[in-house]
C-alpha positions, 0 to 999 in steps of 0.5 A, a space after each residue: 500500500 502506497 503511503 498516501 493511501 495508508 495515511 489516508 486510511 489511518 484518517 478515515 479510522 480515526 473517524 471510525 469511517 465504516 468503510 475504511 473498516 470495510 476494507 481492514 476486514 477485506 484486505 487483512 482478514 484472511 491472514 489472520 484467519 489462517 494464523 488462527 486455524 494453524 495455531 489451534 483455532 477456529 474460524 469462529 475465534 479468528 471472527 472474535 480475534 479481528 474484532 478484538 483487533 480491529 477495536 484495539 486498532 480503532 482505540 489506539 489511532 485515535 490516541 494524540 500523538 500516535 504513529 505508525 512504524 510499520 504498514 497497517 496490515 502488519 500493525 493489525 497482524 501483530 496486534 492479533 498475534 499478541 492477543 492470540 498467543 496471550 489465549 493461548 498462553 491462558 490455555 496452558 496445553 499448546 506446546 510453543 514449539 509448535 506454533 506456526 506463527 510468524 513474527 512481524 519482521 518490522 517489530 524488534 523482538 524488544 520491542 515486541 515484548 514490551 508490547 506484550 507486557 504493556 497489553 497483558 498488563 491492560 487486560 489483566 486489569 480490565 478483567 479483574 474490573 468486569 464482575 464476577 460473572 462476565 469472568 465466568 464467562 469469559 473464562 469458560 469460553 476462551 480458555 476452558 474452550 466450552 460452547 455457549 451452550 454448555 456455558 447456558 447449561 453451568 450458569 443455569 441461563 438461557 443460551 441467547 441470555 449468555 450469547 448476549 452476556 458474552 457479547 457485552 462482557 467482551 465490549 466491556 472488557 474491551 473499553 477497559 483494556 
């Protein structure tokens, strides 16, 4: 992408221009799909993961002073990657030798661990604030990998009643990380 178009792009996300968006979800989802399915995942996660991605990449444009170092594409993807290897760091029974995810060649391994420790730090707060209930389940749908269904069943709610409650607890937890 020339850089005019990419400072283009950057204006039209701060304005949280939906086609702007539009075309983050055409151009760059994909790539963060196949990361996800060769990593343990599923298409329903990488779905959740680009959103997540997307609202980091909205929050962090719009902060003063930001600058991009890198093109938005990778920005995008090693924003996913951070999130996705933390899930499955959470996890505990995925062997790092055998991830298949490759490592921005723009961000320099420093770097990218300060990113890391800065970002987990942030969702670790952001989730102790969220409630009891949106722990349970949020916990229970990424990290114990249940389906809403059986999450319905434990919590003894119906499942369009934690469909919704899964979807504001990850909007909360977003706008507090």
């Amino acid at each position: 992408m020339l850089k005019s178009n990419q400072d283009e792009l950057l204006k039209q996300l701060i304005k949280q221009d939906s086609a702007a968006i539009t075309s983050l979800y055409k151009d760059h989802y994909l790539k963060i799909r196949n990361m996800v399915n060769k990593n343990n995942g599923h298409d329903e996660d990488a779905e959740d993961l680009f959103q997540e991605t997307i609202v980091t990449l909205l929050h962090n444009v719009s902060k003063p002073g930001f600058q991009l170092t890198a093109t938005i594409g990778t920005y995008l993807y090693s924003i996913a990657y951070k999130k996705w290897l933390y899930l499955l760091r959470q996890k505990k029974s995925i062997n790092k030798s055998k991830l298949t995810m490759p490592i921005p060649q723009e961000i320099e391994e420093e770097e990218w661990n300060d990113l890391a420790t800065e970002q987990e730090k942030k969702l670790s707060n952001a989730f102790a604030k969220i409630g009891e209930d949106c722990q349970k389940v949020i916990t229970a749908f990424y990290y114990d990998n249940k389906s809403l269904k059986e999450i319905a069943q434990i919590m003894d709610y119906s499942l369009d009643f934690i469909k919704v409650k899964k979807h504001r607890c990850m909007k909360k937890l977003k706008n507090l990380a």
